[in-house]
C-alpha positions in Angstrom: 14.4 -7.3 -6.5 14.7 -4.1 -8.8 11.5 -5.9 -10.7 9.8 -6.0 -7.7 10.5 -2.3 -6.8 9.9 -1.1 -9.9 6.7 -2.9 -10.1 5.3 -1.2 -6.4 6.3 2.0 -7.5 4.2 1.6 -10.0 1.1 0.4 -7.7 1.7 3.4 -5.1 1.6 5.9 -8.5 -1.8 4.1 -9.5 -3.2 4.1 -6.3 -1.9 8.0 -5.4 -3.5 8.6 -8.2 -7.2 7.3 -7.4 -7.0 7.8 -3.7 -5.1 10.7 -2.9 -5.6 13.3 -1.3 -7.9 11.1 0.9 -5.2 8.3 1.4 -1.4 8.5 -0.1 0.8 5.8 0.1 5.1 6.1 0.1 6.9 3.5 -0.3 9.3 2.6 2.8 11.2 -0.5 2.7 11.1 -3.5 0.7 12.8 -6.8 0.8 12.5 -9.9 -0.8 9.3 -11.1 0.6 8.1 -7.9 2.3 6.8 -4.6 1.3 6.3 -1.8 3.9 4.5 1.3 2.8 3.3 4.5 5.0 -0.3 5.8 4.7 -1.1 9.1 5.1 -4.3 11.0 4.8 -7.6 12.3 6.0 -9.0 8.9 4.9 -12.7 8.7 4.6 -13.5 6.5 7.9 -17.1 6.3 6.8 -15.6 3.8 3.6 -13.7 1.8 5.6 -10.2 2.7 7.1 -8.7 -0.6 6.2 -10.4 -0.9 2.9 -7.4 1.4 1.7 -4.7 -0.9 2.4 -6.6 -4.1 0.7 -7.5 -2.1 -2.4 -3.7 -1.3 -2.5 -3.6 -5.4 -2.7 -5.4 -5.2 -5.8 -3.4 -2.5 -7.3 -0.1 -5.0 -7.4 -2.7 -7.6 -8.2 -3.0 -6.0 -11.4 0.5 -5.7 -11.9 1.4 -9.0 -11.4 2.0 -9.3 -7.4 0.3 -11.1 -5.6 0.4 -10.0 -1.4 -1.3 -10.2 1.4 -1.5 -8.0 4.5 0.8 -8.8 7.2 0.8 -6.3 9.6 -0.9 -2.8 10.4 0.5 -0.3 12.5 -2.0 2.7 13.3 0.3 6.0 13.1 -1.2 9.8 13.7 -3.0 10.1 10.5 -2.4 7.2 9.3 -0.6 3.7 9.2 2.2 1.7 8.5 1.5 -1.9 6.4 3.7 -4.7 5.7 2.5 -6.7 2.8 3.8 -10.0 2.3 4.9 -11.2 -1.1 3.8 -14.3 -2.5 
């Protein structure tokens, strides 16, 4: 489980770092199967809103997790998203 934590800090440093200020991700739980990250930002909604949390797919993609989206939770500027861990 450290691994995995380790790994998606990793990811949410990466993808603060090409997305932020517009979207910026914190980690907020994780369990074995289950990430669940906050999304903050001004977002640009002419891109896509949701386009932030599936580029953050590809992000652990390239670090060697593979997820998919399980859940998104529309917040005031923002969201929470539970990935699920494959």
């Amino acid at each position: 489980m450290k691994n995995l934590e380790e790994k998606v800090n990793k990811a949410v440093k990466e993808f603060n770092k090409y997305r932020s200020p517009e979207a910026v991700a914190k980690l907020n739980k994780i369990k074995r199967n289950e990430i669940e990250l906050k999304f903050t930002g001004g977002f640009c909604r002419s891109c896509g809103f949701y386009d932030y949390f599936e580029d953050f797919i590809i992000f652990l993609q390239e670090i060697g997790v593979k997820s998919s989206i399980k859940e998104i939770k529309e917040i005031e500027n923002g969201a929470i998203v539970k990935f699920s861990v494959k």
